[in-house]
C-alpha positions in Angstrom: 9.8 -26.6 44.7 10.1 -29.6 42.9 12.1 -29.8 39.7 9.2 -30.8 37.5 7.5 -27.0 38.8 10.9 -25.2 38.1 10.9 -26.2 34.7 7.6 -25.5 34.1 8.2 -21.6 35.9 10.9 -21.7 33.3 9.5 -22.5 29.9 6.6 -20.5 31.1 8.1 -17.3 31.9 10.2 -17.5 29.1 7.1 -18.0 26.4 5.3 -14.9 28.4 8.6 -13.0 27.6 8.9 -14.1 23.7 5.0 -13.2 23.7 5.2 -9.6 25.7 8.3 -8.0 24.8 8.7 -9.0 21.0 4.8 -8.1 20.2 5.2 -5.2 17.9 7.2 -7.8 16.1 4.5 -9.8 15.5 2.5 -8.2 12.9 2.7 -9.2 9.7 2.9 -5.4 8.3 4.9 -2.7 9.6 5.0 0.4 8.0 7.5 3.0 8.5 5.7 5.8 6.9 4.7 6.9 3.4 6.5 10.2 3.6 5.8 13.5 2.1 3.9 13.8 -1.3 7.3 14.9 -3.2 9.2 11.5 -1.9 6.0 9.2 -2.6 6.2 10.8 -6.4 9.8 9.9 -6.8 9.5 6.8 -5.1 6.4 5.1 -6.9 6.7 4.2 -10.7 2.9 5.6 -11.1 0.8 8.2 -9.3 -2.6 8.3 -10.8 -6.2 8.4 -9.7 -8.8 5.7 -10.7 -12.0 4.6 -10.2 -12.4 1.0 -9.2 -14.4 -1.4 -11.4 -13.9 -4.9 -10.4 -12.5 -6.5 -7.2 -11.3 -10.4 -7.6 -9.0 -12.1 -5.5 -6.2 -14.8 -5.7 -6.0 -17.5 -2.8 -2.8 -18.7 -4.7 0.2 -19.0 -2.5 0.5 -15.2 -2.8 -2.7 -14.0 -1.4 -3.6 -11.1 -4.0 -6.4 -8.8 -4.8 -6.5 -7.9 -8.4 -8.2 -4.5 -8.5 -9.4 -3.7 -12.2 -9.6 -0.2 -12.8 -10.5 3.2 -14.6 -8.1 5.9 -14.6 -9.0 9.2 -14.1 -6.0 11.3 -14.1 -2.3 10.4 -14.0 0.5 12.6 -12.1 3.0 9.7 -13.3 3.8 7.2 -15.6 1.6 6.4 -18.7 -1.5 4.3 -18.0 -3.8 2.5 -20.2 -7.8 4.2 -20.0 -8.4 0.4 -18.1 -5.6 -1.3 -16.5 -4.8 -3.8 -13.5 -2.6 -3.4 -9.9 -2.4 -5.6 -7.1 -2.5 -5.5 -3.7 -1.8 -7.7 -0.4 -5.2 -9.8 0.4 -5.8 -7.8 3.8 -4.4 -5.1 5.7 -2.9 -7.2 8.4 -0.5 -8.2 5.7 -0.2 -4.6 4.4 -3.2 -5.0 1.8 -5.5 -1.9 0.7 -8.7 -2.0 1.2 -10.4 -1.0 -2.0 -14.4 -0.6 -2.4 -16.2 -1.3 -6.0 -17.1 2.2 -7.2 -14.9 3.9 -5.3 -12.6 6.6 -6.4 -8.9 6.8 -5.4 -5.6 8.5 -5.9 -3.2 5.4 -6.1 0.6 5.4 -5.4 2.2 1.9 -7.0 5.1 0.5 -7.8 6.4 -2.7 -9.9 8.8 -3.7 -12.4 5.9 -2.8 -15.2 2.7 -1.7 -15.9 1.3 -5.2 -16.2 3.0 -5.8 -12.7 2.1 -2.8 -10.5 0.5 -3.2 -7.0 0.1 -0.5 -3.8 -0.5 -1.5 -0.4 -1.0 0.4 3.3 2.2 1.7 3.4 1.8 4.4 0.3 0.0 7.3 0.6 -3.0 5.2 -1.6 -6.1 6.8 -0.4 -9.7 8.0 -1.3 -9.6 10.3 -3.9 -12.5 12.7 -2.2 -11.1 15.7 -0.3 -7.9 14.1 -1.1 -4.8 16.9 -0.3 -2.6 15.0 -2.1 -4.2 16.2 -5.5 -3.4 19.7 -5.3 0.4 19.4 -4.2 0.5 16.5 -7.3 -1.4 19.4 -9.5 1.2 21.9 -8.4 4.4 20.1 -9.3 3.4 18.4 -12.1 2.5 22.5 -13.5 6.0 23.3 -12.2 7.7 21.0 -14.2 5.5 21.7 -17.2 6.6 25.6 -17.2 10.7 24.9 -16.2 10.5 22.5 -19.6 8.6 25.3 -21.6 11.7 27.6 -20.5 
């Protein structure tokens, strides 16, 4: 074997290897969970379920979706009756994926309410048949009654 074809097993072999065995590292979003209803409450500054009313996006450097919407109901944190979050431009950077018209219960974080945004990796989902509402319902009327004691 010559020494051109050596270095050329070489580099090869060792591109196949950065390729094949660091893959799961090569997506832009990794998620490690959104955890249990009770640890996505105390985790997100807002819990609240809106419906959505305008979908615009920003090809700035950031790569944003501003989602305008309607709230329905809020578990968390006070909310104007028409507000603003953000999300990631796609899911392959850890966007969400929200639909015009669409309802959803919305799990976001941010410094402020003028600053809040969600993504895949909350438990930010449709608001239909949503199990998430009835565990929300329950401790939110749990902490009602202990403060009424």
């Amino acid at each position: 074997m010559n020494c051109k074809m050596k270095k050329f097993l070489i580099i090869t072999s060792f591109l196949f290897f950065l390729l094949f065995f660091n893959a799961e590292n090569s997506f832009a979003c990794d998620c490690k969970g959104s955890g249990s209803v009770e640890n996505s409450l105390f985790y997100s500054k807002v819990v609240f379920s809106a419906q959505v009313l305008n979908i615009t996006t920003n090809k700035s450097k950031y790569l944003i979706k501003i989602i305008k919407l309607k709230l329905i109901k809020s578990w968390k944190g006070n909310l104007a009756k028409t507000f603003t979050i953000t999300t990631k431009l796609n899911q392959g950077n850890c966007g969400y994926e929200f639909v015009k018209g669409k309802t959803y219960l919305i799990y976001a974080n941010g410094e402020d309410n003028k600053t809040l945004s969600t993504n895949i990796c909350t438990r930010t989902a449709e608001l239909a048949s949503n199990k998430d509402v009835e565990i929300l319902d329950k401790i939110k009327t749990e902490k009602l009654s202990v403060k009424e004691l």
